[in-house]
Every structure is written in structure tokens, then in C-alpha cells.
matplotlib code that plots the C-alpha trace (Angstrom):
import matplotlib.pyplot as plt

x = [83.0, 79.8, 77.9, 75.6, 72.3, 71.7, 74.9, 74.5, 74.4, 77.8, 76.8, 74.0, 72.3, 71.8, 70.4, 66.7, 64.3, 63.1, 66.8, 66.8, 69.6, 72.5, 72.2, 75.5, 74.4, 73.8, 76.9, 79.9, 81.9, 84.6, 87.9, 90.0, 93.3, 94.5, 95.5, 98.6, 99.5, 101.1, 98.0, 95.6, 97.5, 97.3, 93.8, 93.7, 96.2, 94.6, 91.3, 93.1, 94.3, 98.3, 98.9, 95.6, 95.4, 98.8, 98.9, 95.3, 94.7, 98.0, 98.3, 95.6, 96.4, 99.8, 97.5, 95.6, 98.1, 101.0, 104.6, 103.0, 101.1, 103.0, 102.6, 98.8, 99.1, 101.5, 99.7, 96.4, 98.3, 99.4, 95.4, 94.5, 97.2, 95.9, 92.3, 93.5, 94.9, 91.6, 90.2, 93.0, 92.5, 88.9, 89.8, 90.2, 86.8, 85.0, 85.0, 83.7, 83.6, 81.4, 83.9, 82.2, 78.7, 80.3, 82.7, 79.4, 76.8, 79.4, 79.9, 76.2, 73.6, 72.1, 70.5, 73.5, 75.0, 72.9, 72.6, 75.9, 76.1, 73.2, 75.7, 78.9, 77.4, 75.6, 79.0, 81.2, 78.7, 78.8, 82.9, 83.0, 80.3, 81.2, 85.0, 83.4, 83.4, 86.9, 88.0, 85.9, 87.2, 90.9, 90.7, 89.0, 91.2, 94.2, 93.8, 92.5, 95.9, 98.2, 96.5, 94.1, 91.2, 88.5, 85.2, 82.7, 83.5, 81.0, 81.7, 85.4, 83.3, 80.8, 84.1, 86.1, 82.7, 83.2, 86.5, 86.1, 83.5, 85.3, 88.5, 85.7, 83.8, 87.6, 89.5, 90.2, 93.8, 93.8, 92.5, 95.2, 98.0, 96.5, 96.5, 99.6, 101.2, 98.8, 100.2, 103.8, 103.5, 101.8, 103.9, 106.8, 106.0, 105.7, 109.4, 110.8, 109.8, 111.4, 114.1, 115.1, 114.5, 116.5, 119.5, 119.1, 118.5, 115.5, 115.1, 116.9, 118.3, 116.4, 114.8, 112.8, 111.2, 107.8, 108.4, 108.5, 105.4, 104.9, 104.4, 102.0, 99.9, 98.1, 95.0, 94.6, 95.2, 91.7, 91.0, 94.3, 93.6, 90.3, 91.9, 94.5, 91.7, 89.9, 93.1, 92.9, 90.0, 89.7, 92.2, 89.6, 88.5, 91.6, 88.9, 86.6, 88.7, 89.4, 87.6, 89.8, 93.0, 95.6, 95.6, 93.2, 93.9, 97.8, 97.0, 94.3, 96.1, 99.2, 97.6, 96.1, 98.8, 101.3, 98.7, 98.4, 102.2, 102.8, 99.8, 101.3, 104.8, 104.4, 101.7, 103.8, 107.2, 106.0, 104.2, 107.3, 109.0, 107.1, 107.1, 111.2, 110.4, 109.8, 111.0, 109.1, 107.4, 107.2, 105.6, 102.5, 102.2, 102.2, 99.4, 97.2, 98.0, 97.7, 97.2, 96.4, 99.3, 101.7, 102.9, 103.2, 105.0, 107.7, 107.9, 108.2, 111.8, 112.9, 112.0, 111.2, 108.0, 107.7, 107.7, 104.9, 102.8, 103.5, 102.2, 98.8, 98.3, 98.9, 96.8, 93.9, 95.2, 95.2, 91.7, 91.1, 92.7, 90.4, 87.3, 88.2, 89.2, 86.0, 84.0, 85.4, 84.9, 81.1, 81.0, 82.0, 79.7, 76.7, 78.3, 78.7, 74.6, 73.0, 74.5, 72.5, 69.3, 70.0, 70.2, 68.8, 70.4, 71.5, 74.0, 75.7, 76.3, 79.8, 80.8, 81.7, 84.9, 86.3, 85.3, 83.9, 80.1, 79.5, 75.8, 76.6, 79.2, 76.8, 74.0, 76.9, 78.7, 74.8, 74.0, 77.4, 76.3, 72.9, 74.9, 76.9, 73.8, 71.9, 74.7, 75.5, 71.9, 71.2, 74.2, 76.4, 80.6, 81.8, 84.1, 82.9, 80.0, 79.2, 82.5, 82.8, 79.4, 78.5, 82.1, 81.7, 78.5, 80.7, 83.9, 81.8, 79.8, 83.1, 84.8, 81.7, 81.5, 85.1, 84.0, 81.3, 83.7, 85.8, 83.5, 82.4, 85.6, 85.5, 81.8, 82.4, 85.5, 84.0, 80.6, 83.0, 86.0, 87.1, 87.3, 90.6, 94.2, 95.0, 95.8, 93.3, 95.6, 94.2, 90.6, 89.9, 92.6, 93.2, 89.2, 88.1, 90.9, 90.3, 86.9, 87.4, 90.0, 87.9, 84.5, 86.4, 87.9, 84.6, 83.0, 86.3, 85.3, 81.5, 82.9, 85.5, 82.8, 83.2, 87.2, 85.8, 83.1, 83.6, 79.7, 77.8, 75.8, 73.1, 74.9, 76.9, 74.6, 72.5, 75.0, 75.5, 72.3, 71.9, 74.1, 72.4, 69.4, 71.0, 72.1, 69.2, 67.1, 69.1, 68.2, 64.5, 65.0, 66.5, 63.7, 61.2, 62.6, 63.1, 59.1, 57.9, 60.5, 62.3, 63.8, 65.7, 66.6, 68.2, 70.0, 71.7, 75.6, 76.2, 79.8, 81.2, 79.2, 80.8, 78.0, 78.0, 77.2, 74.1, 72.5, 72.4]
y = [94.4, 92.4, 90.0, 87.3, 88.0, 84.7, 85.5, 85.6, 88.8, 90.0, 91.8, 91.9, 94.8, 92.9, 89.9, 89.4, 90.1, 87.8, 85.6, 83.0, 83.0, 80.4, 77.3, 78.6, 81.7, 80.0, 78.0, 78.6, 78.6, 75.7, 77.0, 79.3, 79.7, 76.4, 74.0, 74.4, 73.1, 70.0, 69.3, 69.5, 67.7, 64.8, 65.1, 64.8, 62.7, 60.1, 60.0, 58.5, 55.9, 55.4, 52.1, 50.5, 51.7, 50.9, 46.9, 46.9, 48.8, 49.1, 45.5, 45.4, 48.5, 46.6, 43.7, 45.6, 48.7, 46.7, 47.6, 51.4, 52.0, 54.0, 56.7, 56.8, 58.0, 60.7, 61.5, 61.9, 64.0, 66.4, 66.6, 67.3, 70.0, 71.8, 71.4, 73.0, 76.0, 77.3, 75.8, 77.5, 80.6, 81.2, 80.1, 84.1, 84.1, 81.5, 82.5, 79.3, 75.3, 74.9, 73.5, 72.0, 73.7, 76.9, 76.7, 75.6, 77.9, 81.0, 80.1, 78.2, 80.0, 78.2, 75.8, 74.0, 74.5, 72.8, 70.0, 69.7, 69.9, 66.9, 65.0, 66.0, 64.7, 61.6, 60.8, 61.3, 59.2, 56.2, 56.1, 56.4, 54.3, 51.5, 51.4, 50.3, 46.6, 46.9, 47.9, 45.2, 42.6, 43.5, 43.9, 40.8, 38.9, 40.5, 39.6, 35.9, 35.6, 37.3, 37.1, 33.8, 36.4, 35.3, 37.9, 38.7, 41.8, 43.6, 43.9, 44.9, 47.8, 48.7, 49.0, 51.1, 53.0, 54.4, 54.7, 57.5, 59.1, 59.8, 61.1, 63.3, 64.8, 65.7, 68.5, 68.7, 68.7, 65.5, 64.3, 65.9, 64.2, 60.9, 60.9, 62.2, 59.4, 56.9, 58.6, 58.6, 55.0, 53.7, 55.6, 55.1, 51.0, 51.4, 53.7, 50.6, 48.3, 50.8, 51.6, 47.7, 46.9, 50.1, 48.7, 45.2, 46.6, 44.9, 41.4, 42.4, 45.7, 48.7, 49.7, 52.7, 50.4, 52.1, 55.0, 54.0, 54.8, 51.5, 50.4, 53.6, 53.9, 50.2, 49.3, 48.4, 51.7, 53.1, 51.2, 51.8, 56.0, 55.1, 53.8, 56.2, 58.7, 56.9, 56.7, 60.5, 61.2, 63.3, 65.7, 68.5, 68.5, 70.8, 73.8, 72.1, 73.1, 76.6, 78.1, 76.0, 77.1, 79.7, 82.0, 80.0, 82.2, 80.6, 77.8, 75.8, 76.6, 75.0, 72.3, 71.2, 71.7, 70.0, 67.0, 66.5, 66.7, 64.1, 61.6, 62.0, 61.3, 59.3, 56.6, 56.4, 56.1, 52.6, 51.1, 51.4, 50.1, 47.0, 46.5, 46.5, 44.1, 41.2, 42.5, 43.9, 40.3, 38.8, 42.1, 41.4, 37.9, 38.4, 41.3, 38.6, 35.5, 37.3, 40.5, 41.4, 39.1, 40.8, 43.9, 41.2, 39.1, 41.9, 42.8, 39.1, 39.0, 42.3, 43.2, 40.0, 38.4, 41.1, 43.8, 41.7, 41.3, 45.0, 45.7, 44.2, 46.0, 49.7, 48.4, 48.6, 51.8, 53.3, 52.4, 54.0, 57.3, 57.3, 56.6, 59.8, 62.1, 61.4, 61.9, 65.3, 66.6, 65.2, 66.9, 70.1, 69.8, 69.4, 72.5, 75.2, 73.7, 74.7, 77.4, 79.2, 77.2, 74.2, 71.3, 70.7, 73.5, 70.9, 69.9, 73.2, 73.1, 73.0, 71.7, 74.6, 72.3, 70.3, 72.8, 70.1, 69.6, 66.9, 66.8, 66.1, 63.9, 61.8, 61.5, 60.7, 57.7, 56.6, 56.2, 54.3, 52.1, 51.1, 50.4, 48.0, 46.5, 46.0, 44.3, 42.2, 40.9, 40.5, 38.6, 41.0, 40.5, 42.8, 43.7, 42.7, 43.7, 46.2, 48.1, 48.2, 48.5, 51.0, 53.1, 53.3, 55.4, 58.0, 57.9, 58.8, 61.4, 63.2, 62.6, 64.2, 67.4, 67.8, 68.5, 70.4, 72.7, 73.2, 74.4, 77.0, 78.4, 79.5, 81.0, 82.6, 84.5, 85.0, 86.8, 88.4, 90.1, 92.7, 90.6, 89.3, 90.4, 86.3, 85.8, 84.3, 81.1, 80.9, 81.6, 80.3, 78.0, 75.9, 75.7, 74.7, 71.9, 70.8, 70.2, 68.3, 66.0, 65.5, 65.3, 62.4, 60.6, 60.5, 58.6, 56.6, 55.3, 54.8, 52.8, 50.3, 50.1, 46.9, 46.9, 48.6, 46.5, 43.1, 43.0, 43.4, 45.7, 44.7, 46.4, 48.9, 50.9, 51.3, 52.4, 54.9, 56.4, 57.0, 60.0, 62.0, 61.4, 62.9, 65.9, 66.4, 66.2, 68.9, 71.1, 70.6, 71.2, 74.3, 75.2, 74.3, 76.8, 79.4, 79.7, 78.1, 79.6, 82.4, 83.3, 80.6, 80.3, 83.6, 82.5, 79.4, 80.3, 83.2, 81.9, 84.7, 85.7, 84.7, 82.5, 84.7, 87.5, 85.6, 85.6, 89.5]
z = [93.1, 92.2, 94.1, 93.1, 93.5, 95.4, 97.9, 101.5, 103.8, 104.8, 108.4, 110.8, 108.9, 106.4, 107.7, 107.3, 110.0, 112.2, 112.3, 114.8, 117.5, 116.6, 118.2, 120.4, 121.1, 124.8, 125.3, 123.7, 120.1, 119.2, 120.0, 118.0, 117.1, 118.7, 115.9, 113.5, 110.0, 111.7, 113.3, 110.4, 108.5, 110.8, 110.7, 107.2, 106.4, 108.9, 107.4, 104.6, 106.4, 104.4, 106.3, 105.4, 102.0, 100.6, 102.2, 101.4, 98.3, 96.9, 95.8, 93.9, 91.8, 90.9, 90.2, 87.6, 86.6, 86.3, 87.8, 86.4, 89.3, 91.3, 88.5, 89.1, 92.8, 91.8, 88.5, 91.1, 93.3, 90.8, 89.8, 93.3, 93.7, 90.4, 92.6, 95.8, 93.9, 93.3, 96.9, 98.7, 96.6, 97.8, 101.2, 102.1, 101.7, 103.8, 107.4, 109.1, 109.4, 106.3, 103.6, 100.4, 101.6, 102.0, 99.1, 96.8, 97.9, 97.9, 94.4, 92.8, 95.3, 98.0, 96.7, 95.2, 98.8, 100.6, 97.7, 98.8, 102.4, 102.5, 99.9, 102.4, 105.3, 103.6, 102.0, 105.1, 107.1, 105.2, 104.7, 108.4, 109.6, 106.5, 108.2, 111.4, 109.4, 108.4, 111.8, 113.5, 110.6, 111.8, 115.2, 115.3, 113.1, 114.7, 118.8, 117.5, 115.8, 118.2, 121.5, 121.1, 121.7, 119.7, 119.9, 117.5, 114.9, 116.2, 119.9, 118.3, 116.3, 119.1, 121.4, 118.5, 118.0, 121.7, 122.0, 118.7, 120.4, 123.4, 121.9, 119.6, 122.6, 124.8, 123.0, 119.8, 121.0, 122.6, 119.4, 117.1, 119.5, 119.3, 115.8, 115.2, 117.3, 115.1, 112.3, 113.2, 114.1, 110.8, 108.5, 110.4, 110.1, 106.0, 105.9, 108.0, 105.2, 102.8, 104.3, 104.3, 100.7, 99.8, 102.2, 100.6, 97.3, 96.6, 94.7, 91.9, 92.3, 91.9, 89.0, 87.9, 84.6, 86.5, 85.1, 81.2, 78.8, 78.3, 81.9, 82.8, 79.7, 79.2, 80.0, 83.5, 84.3, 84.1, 87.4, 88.8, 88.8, 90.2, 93.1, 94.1, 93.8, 96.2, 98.4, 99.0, 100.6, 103.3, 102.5, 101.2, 104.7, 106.0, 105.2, 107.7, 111.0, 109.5, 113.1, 115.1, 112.8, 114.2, 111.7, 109.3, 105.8, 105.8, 108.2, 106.1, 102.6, 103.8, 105.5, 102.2, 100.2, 102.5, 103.0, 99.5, 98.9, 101.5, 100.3, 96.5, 97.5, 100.2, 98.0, 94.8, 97.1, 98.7, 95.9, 94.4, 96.9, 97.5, 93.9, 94.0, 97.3, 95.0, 91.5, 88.6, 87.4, 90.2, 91.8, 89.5, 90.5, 93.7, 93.7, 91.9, 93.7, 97.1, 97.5, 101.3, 102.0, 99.5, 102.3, 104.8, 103.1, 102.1, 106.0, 107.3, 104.2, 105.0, 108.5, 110.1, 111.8, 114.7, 112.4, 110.6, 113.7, 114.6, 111.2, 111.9, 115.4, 112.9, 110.9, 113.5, 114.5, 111.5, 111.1, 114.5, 113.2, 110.3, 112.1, 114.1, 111.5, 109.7, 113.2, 113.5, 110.0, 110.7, 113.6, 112.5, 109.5, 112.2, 113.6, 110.7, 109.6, 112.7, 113.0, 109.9, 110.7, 108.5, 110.9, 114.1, 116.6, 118.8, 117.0, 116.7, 120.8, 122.2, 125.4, 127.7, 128.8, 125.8, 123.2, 120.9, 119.4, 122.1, 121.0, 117.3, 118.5, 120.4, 117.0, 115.2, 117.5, 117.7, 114.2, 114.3, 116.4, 115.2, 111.7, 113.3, 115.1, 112.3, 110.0, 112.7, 113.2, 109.3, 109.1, 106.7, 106.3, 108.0, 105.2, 101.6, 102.7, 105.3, 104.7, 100.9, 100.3, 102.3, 101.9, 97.9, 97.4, 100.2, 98.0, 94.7, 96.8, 97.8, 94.3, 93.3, 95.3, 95.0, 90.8, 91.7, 94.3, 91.4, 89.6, 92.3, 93.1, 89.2, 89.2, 92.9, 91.1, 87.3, 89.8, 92.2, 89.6, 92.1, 95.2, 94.9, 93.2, 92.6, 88.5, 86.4, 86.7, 90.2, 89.6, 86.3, 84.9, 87.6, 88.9, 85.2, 84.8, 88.2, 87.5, 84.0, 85.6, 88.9, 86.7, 84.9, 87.8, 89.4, 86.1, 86.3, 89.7, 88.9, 85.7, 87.7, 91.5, 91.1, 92.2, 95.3, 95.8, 94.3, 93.6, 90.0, 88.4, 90.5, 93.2, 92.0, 90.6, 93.0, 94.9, 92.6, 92.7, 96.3, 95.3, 93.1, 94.9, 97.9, 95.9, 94.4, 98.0, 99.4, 96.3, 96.6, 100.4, 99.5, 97.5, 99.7, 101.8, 99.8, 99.2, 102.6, 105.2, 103.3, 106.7, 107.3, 103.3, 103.7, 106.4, 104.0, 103.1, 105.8, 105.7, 106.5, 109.7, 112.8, 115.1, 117.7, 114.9, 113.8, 117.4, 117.1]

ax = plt.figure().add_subplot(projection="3d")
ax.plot(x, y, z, "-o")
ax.set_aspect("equal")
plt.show()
């Protein structure tokens, strides 16, 4: 077996001299063994937020896909599958909460790593912070309507903005039964619907005309994979509680394949469905003459108006969920970089109680915060604006990494020949298409921003650019290190070394 020459030091001989304690090495590490499959895949699977994303996004891929649409969620699921084959495969060999900047530096040396760990952070950042708008939007919109409660969005954000960070600093158990009830309750809400339309069978009877060439290859398409792509992330971030995991080599592979399996399924299932709510032409006409009413619509028919009004309360919720998913995998970020030197050490401590990074929990619910401040004193929507324009650069940024990951699950095993007995489909095939397909779905998005945004070019691409420039500052950070603090470069991509290791 062969390593790279840029791969990092396997034991605390090998370390360089001079190695800084971790930034636990005083308190105490985040808890291990105590979360299952079931509960990472409610973390996961909440970050990408079902409820909102099929009565909010869902209509508008019929609108421009056509009554194909349902195709492109499945079609995107199968393409994520082929990526988590390789991800999965090299999960053996990633011992802590690093992800994509342990994945990418294990694979492209450290400075692609921690290109990619400034990108992960930037890009989880803004989709969290951004759905602070859609969550004030909603909860605002929602107690007006049901409760005659009429406050600003943002106190409704500020007040969801706390709420995440408590359930972030208590145990990362309280956190996974929270959202698996959120879960539950938001999925359960869709199935309803569902399950109604099957029993009435639908407008016209049932019809799979979705599945016929002619419906899934026309033009609209383009825009319609770009977002279902969009629609899945968060899953990649199963590798992210991988300390926390019992038994984290079969835990986290599961996890992501069961996450993505569900998401596939579970997307093309109801898009369907609320396309056989109104009927294949009428379907379209309704995505384009209404499309955040069309899912209510369907539930007020088939369900009735308290299923409707039950529908908006999930909705909130499910934003709720998200916004704490996404804390977490922040968090742990925060966690895994100061623990080799690359962030402040702060934000590696744990709480000697609640087992969570309460410090980088606190920066994190902070910077929040001051978002939400400043849009709401400049005077931006709190959802064309400060949501969608501040969630698309983070959607491209983790379409992006999720390429470049590919691609490093292919070199770490092409550099690495002996260190595992997993068939070349594993660790070539699968990596290379992965990356191709990913490579492409990320230009897809970039292409179609504007369905995402609903700005120009004067917009969009901007928006586009904050992410290479992100990438790109991480390598020259890197670099800077490496010939102005080689100590602390070496120290980049120890993912295997346990934190308590490194203080030795």
C-alpha cells in the first residue's frame, strides 16, 4: 500500500513536532456511539425539508417539466446513489466529523481540503442563515392567518433563530427526537394527501402518462433536474455525525443510502400524486397559474380545510427542522476544523453536559442573527430576497463539492491500491460517473439560477462567483500555510487521528 505524498500522519509518531494540543484536549469529545441509522437519517432527511420543498418547489418543476417531472427526482436519486457508492466506500477510512474536507484532502492533498472545508462551511452558512427569511416569511404569514397574530418576519426569525440554538446546544439526542417527530409529522401530512387521491382515484383516474418518453425528455426539463437536485441537499452530511454514530463504518453508509432512497422515492411518489390530484392538463395549469397554492388547493378537495391549515403550521416546522439540521452539520464542521488547528479552537469545545460544540453553536446562532438584523433594517423580502438570494450561492457550493468529493474518492483509491478489497466498480466506476453527472448538474443549476432566484444576470452571477472565490481562498490559505506555519499545515487532514490523539 501507497500513500500520497501530501497524506496526513496516521499516529502520534508521526506527527510533526511542536503540534498544538486540540482545542478539547481540556474539556471533553462529542459523544460516541449514541446515534443510529434512524436518527441520522432524520437529520438528513430534515435538512431537506420534504414538506416545504414539494408544496413549494414541486409546483414549479411541473410548471416547467411538464406532467414528466416526477421522473427528474427519481432520475436525481439514482445519480446520487451512484455518488454515495464511492462516498460510502471510503467511509472506512475517515475517522472523524470532517465530511467533504476530510473526504477531499484524503483524496486531492490539503490544499484542496481546506478549499473545501472554507466552501462547506460558506455554503452551509448561507442555506441556513438564507431559510431564516423563509421561516420568518411563514411563520409570519401563518399566525396572521390562523391566529390574527400579526408580527414582523423578523421577530418570527430572531425567535426561530433561538429556539435552533437551544435544541443545538442540549444533546444531540434531544435534537434527533425533535426532528424525528417534525419529520414524522410533515411527511405524515404529504402521505394524507396521498393517500386521499389514491382512495378517490384522482381527477380522472390514475395514470402513469409520467412515465412516457415523450413527457420526460422535452425541454423544460433542464430546469426541472436542476431543481430536484437542489431538493436533496443535506443528505451528504450523514458522514458529518460519523463520531456520534454507533458503529459509524455500517451506521453512516446506511444512513446515506437509506436517506437517499427515501428522498428519491418519497419526491417522485407525491409529485405524482399531486399531479393525478388535478389530472395531467390541468396539473400544468395549475403549477403556472398558482403554484404555492397548488398543494393547498389539493389538501383543501381531498382532505379538507383543517388538514389545509395543519399543512401550513408543518410547513413552519419543517423549516424549523431544517434550520437545525443545518446548525448541527455547522457545528460539527467548527468541531472536526479546530480540532487540527484550522479554525479557531474555540469552536472545537464541547459542553461537559450536553455533549454538543456549545461555543460553535453560539458563533453560529450569532451570525444568524446579525443576518436577519441587517435584512430587516435595509428593507430586504424576506423571501425573494433574503432567502433565495442568499440560499442559491450555498446550493451551487454543495452541488459543487459533492463533484469535487467524487472525484476524490477515485484519486484516494487510484493512490492508495492496497487499502481496500472493494471492486474497481466501487472505486473507480462509480466515483468517475458520479462526478460527470454531478459536474453537469451543478452547470445545470448555474444555467437555470434564475428559477431559484427569480433575479437576472445581474444577480445571478454574482452569486455564482462568491463560490469559486471561496474555494479558491481556502487553497491560498492552505498555501500560505504550508510556507508560513508548516506545523499547523501538517496538521491539515489528520482524519484519522482521534482529538484526544492529537493533544499527545
Amino acid at each position: 500500500m501507497t500513500l500520497p505524498s501530501d497524506a496526513p500522519a496516521t499516529s502520534a509518531a508521526a506527527r510533526p513536532p511542536g503540534t498544538s494540543p486540540a482545542p478539547d484536549a481540556a474539556g471533553r469529545k462529542l459523544d460516541r456511539g449514541i446515534l443510529g441509522v434512524g436518527d441520522i437519517v432524520f437529520f438528513v432527511v430534515a435538512a431537506a425539508a420534504p414538506l416545504t420543498v414539494m408544496a413549494g418547489v414541486a409546483p414549479f418543476a411541473i410548471a416547467f417539466g411538464g406532467i414528466g417531472a416526477p421522473v427528474a427526482y427519481l432520475a436525481t436519486g439514482v445519480v446520487l446513489a451512484l455518488f454515495a457508492v464511492g462516498f460510502t466506500t471510503m467511509t472506512a477510512h475517515i475517522k472523524n466529523a470532517g465530511a467533504f474536507y476530510a473526504y477531499i484532502t484524503r483524496g486531492l492533498g490539503r490544499p484542496a481540503g481546506l478549499g473545501a472545508a472554507l466552501l462547506a462551511v460558506f455554503s452551509y452558512n448561507a442555506i441556513q442563515i438564507g431559510m431564516f427569511g423563509a421561516f420568518g416569511y411563514f411563520a409570519r404569514t401563518t399566525a396572521n392567518d390562523l391566529l390574527g397574530v400579526d408580527l414582523p418576519w423578523p421577530v418570527w426569525a430572531l425567535a426561530g433563530v433561538v429556539v435552533v440554538w437551544f435544541l443545538g446546544f442540549r444533546s444531540i439526542n434531544l435534537g434527533a427526537k425533535v426532528l424525528g417527530a417534525l419529520l414524522v409529522a410533515e411527511t405524515g401530512i404529504l402521505l394524507l394527501l396521498a393517500v386521499a387521491v389514491l382512495a378517490k382515484g384522482g381527477a380522472h383516474g390514475l395514470s402513469l402518462s409520467a412515465l412516457a418518453p415523450s413527457n420526460v425528455l422535452q425541454g423544460g426539463m433542464g430546469g426541472v433536474l436542476g431543481l430536484s437536485f437542489a431538493a436533496f441537499v443535506g443528505f451528504e452530511a450523514t458522514a458529518i455525525y460519523r463520531e456520534e454514530a454507533r458503529e459509524p463504518q455500517r451506521t453512516v453508509p446506511r444512513a446515506t443510502y437509506v436517506a437517499i432512497a427515501f428522498l428519491g422515492l418519497f419526491y417522485t411518489f407525491i409529485t405524482w400524486m399531486i399531479i393525478q390530484a388535478f389530472g395531467d392538463t390541468e396539473a400544468v395549469a395549475a403549477a403556472t397559474e398558482d403554484p404555492s397554492g397548488m398543494f393547498f388547493t389539493a389538501m383543501t378537495h381531498y382532505v379538507g380545510g383543517w388538514a389545509t391549515d395543519l399543512q401550513r403550521v408543518l410547513i413552519v416546522t419543517s423549516l424549523l427542522a431544517a434550520l437545525l439540521a443545518f446548525h448541527n452539520t455547522i457545528t460539527r464542521y467548527g468541531y472536526a476544523l479546530a480540532a487540527e488547528g484550522a479554525a479557531p479552537a474555540a469552536l472545537g469545545r464541547v459542553h461537559p453536559r450536553h455533549g454538543s460544540p456549545w461555543i460553535g453553536g453560539a458563533a453560529q446562532s450569532v451570525l444568524a442573527g446579525a443576518a436577519v438584523a441587517v435584512a430587516a433594517v435595509i428593507g430586504a423580502d424576506p423571501y425573494n430576497q433574503f432567502f433565495l438570494w442568499v440560499n442559491s450561492p450555498g446550493v451551487v457550493g454543495i452541488l459543487l463539492l459533492q463533484a469535487v468529493a467524487g472525484f476524490a474518492v477515485f484519486s484516494f483509491f487510484r493512490r492508495n491500491p492496497g487499502i481496500t478489497t472493494a471492486g474497481r466498480f466501487r472505486t473507480v466506476v462509480a466515483p468517475l460517473a458520479s462526478t460527470v453527472l454531478l459536474c453537469g448538474a451543478t452547470a445545470l443549476v448555474c444555467w437555470k439560477l434564475d428559477l431559484f432566484t427569480g433575479a437576472g444576470p445581474g444577480v445571478n452571477w454574482p452569486l455564482i462567483a462568491i463560490v469559486p472565490v471561496v474555494f479558491l481562498t481556502g487553497v491560498a490559505l492552505a498555501l500560505r500555510l504550508r510556507s508560513r506555519r508548516p506545523e499547523l499545515y501538517a496538521r491539515l487532514g489528520t482524519t484519522e487521528a482521534d482529538p484526544a490523539d492529537l493533544a499527545a
